[in-house]
Residue frames as a rotation matrix with the C-alpha (Angstrom) as fourth column:
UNK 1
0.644 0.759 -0.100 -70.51
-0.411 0.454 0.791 5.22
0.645 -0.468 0.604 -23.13
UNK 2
-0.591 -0.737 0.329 -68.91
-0.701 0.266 -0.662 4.10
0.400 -0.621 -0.674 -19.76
UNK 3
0.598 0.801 -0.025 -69.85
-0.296 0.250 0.922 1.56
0.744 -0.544 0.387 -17.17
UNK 4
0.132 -0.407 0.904 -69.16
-0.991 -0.062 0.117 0.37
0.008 -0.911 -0.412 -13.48
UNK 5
0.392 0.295 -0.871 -67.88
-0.353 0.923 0.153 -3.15
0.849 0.247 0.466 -13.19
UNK 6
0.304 -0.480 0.823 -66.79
-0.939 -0.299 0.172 -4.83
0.164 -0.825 -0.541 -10.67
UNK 7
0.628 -0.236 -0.742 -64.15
0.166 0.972 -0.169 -7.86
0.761 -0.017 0.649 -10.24
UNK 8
-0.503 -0.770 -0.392 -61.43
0.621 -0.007 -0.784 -8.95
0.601 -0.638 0.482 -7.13
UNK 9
0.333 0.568 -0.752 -64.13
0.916 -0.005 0.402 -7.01
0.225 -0.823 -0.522 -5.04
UNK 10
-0.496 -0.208 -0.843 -63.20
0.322 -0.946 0.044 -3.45
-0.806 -0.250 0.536 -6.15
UNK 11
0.675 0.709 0.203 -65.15
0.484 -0.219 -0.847 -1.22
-0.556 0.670 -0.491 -8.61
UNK 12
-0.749 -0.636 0.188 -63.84
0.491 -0.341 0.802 0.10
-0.446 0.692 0.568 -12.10
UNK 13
0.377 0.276 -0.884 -65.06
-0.397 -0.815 -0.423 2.77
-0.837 0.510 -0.198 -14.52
UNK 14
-0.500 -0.486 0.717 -64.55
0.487 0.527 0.696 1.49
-0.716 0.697 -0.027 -17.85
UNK 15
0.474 0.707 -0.524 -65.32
-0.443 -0.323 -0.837 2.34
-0.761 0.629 0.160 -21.23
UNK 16
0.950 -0.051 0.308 -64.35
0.211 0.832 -0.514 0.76
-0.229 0.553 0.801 -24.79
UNK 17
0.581 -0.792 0.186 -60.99
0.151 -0.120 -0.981 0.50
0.800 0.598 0.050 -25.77
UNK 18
0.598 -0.315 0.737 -59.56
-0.747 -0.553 0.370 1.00
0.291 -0.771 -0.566 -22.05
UNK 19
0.054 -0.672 -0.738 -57.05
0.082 0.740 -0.668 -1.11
0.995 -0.024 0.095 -20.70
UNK 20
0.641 0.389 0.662 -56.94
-0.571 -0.334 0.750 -2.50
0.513 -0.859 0.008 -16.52
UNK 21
-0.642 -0.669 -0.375 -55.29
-0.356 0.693 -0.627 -4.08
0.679 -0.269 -0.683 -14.06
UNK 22
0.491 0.704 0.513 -57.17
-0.857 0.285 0.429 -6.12
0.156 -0.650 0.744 -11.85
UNK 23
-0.346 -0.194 0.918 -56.55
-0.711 0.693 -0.121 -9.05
-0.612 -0.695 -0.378 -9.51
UNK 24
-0.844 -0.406 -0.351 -55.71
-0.528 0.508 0.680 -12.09
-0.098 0.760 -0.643 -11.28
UNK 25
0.174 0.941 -0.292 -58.45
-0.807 -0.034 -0.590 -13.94
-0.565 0.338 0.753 -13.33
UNK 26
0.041 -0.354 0.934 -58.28
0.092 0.933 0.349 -17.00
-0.995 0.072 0.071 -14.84
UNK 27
0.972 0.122 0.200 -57.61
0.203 -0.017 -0.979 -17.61
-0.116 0.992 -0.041 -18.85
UNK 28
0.025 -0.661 0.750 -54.70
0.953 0.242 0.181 -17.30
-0.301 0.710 0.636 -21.34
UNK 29
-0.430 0.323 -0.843 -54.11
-0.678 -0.732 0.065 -13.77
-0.597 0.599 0.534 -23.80
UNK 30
-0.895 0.400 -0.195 -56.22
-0.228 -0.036 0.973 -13.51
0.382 0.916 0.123 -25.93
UNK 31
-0.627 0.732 -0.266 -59.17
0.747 0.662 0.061 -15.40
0.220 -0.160 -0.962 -23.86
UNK 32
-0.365 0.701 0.613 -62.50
-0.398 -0.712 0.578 -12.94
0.842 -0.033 0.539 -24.24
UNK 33
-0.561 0.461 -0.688 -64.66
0.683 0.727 -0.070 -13.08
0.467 -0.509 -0.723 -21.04
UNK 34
-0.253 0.435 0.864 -67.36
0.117 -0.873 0.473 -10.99
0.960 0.221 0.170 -19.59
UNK 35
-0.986 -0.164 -0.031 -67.71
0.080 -0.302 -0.950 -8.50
0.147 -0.939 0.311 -16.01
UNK 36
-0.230 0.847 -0.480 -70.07
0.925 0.037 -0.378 -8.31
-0.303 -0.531 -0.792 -13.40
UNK 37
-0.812 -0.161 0.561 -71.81
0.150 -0.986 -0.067 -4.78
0.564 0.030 0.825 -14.12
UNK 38
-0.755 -0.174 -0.632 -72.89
0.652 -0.293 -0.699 -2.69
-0.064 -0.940 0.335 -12.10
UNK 39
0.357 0.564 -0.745 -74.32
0.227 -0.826 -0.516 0.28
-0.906 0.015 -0.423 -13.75
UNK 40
-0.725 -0.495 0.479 -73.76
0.688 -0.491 0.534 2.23
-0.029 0.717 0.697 -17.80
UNK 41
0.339 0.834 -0.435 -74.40
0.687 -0.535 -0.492 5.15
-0.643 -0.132 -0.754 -18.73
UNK 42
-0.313 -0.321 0.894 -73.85
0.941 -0.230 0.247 7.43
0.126 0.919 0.375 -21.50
UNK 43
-0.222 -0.278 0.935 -73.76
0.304 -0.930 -0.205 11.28
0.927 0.239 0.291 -20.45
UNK 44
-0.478 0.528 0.702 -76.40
-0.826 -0.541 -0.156 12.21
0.298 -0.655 0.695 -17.90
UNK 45
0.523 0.828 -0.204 -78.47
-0.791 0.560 0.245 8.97
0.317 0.033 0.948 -18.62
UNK 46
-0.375 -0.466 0.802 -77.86
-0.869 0.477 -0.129 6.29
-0.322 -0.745 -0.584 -15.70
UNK 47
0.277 0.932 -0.233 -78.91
-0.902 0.335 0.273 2.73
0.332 0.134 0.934 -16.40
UNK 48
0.171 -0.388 0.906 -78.76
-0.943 0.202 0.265 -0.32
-0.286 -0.899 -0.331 -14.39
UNK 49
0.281 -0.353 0.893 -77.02
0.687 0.723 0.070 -3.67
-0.670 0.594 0.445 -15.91
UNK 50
0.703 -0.617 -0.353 -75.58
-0.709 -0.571 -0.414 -4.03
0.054 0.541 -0.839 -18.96
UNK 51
0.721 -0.655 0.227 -72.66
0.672 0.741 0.005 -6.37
-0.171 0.149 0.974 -20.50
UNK 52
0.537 -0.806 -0.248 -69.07
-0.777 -0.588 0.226 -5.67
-0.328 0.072 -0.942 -20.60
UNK 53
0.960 -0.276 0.043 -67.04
0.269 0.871 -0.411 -7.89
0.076 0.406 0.911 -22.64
UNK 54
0.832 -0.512 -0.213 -63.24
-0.553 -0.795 -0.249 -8.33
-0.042 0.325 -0.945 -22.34
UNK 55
0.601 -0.740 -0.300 -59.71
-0.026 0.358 -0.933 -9.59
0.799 0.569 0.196 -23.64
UNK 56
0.671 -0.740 -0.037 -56.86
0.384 0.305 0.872 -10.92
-0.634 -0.599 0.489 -21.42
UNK 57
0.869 -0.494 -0.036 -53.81
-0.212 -0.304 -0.929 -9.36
0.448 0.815 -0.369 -22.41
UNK 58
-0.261 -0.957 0.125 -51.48
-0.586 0.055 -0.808 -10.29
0.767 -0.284 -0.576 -19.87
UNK 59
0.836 0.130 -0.534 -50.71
0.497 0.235 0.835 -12.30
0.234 -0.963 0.131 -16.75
UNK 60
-0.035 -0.791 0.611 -48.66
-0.012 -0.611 -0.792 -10.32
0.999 -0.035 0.012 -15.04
UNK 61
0.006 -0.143 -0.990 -47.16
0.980 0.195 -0.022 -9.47
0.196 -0.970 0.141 -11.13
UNK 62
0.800 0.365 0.476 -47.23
0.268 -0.927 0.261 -6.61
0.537 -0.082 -0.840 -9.24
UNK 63
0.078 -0.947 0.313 -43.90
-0.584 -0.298 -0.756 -4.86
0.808 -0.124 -0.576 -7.45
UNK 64
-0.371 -0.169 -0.913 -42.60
0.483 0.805 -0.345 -6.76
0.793 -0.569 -0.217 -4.47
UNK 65
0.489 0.679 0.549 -44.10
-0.300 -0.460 0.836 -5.64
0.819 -0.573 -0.021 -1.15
UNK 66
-0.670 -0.705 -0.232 -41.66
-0.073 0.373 -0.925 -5.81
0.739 -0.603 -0.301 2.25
UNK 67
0.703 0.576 0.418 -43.45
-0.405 -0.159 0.900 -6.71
0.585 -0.802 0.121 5.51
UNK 68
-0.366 -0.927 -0.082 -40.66
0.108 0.045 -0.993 -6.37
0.924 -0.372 0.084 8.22
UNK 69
0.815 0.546 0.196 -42.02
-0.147 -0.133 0.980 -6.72
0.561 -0.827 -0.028 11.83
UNK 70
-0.474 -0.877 0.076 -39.73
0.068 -0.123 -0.990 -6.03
0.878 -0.464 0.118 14.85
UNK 71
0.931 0.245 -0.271 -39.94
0.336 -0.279 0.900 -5.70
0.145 -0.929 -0.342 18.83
UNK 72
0.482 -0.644 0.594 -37.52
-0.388 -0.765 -0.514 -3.94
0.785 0.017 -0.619 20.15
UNK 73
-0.146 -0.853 0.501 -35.33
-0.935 -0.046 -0.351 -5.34
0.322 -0.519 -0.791 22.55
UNK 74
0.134 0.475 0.870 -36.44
-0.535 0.774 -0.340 -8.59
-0.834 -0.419 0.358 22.26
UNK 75
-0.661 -0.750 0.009 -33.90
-0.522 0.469 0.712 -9.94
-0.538 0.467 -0.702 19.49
UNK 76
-0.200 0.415 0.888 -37.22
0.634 0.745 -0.206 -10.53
-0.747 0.522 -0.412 17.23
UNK 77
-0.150 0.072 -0.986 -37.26
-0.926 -0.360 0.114 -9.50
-0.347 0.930 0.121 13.19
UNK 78
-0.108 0.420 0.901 -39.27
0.517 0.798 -0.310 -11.13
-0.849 0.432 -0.303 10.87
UNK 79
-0.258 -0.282 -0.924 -38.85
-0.479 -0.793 0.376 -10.31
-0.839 0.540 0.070 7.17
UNK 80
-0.102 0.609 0.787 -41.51
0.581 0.678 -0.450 -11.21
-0.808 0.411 -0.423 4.41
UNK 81
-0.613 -0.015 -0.790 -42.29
-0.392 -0.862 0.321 -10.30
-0.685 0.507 0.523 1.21
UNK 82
0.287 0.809 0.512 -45.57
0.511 0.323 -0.797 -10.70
-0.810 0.490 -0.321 -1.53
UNK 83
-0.898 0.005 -0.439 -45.83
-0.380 -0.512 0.771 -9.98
-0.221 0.859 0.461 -5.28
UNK 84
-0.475 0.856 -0.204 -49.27
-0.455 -0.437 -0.775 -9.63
-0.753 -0.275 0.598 -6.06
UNK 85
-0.895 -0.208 0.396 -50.58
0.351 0.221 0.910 -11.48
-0.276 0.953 -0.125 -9.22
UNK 86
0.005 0.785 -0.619 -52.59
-0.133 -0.613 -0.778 -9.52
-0.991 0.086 0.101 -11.72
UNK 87
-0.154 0.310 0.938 -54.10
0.889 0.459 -0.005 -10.28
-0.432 0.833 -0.346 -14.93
UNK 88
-0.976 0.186 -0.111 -54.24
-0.215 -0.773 0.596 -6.96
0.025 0.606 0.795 -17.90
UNK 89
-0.213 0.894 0.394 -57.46
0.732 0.413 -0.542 -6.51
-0.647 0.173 -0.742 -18.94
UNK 90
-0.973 -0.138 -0.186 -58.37
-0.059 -0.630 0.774 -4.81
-0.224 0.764 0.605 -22.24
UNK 91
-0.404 0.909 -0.102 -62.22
0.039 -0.095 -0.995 -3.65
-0.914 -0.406 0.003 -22.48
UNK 92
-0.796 -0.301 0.525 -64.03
0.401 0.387 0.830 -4.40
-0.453 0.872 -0.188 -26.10
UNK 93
-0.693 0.657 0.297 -67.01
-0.021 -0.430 0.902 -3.50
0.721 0.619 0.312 -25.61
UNK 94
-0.807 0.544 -0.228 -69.66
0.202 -0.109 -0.973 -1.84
-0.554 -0.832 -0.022 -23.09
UNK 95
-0.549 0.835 0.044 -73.67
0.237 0.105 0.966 -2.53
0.802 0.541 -0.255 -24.27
């Protein structure tokens, strides 16, 4: 059995025992909490709602990201950088 959830304004495919990254989420490890769904379904057979329950396993960052901006002959460079934060997510159970 899979379903569609959706957190941080992107959709996931899940099913039990799967493991995600997704834009950070509030909570400790260990802290159970439950997605928005979308849609399960279980071969052919589509149905709409549905609970998804899941486990924090991590806070965690994502790699660093350069943003380097330049004009050209106009002695301007500007040189930023972001690290994303993202929260594991480990899927217990899809009903």
């Amino acid at each position: 059995m899979f379903a569609v959830v959706r957190t941080g304004g992107k959709q996931y495919r899940v099913a039990d025992g799967d493991k995600i990254i997704v834009e950070k989420l509030e909570g400790d490890a260990g802290t159970p909490l439950s997605l928005e769904t979308l849609m399960t379904g279980e071969g052919a057979a589509i149905v709409m709602g549905g609970s998804v329950t899941a486990e924090i396993v991590a806070q965690t960052k994502s790699d660093k990201i350069i943003i380097f901006k330049k004009k050209r002959r106009h002695n301007y460079r500007r040189r930023n950088g972001h690290r994303q934060q993202l929260t594991v997510l480990k899927i217990t159970s899809v009903a």
